[in-house]
N, C-alpha and C positions, 0 to 999 in steps of 0.2 A: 733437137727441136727443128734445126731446118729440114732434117727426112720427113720429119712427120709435116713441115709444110708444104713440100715437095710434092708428097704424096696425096696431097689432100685436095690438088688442083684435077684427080684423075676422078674424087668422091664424087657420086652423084646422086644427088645433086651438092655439087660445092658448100659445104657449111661458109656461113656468110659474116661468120666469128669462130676464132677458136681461140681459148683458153689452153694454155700450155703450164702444165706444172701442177701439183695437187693440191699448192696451196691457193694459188691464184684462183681453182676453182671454187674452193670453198671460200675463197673472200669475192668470189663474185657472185655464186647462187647466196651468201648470206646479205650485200647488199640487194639483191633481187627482190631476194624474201622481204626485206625491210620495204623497199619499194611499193611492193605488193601488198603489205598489211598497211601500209602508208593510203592509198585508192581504195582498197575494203571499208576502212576508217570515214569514207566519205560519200557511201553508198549511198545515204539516206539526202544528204544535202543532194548528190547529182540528179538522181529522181524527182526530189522537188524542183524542180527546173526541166523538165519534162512535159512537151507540147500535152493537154488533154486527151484522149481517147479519139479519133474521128477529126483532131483538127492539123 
């Protein structure tokens, strides 16, 4: 793990998170996914609240 952080200060451009480990990833894109279906879920409410056309 620390090589690959080591290494990661040379990426460019620097990833601004990294996930280390294959489970860590998959419990973070499935909280993500949750997140994100969580905001989809409220599309219609945010809309309604959306200045008119022109104003």
């Amino acid at each position: 793990m620390a090589a690959r952080i080591i290494e990661s200060v040379d990426t460019e451009p620097a990833p601004p998170r990294m996930v280390l480990g294959s489970q860590a990833l998959d419990s973070t894109l499935g909280v993500l996914r949750r997140r994100i279906a969580d905001f989809e879920a409220q599309r219609d409410l945010a809309a309604s609240t959306d200045f008119p056309a022109g104003q």
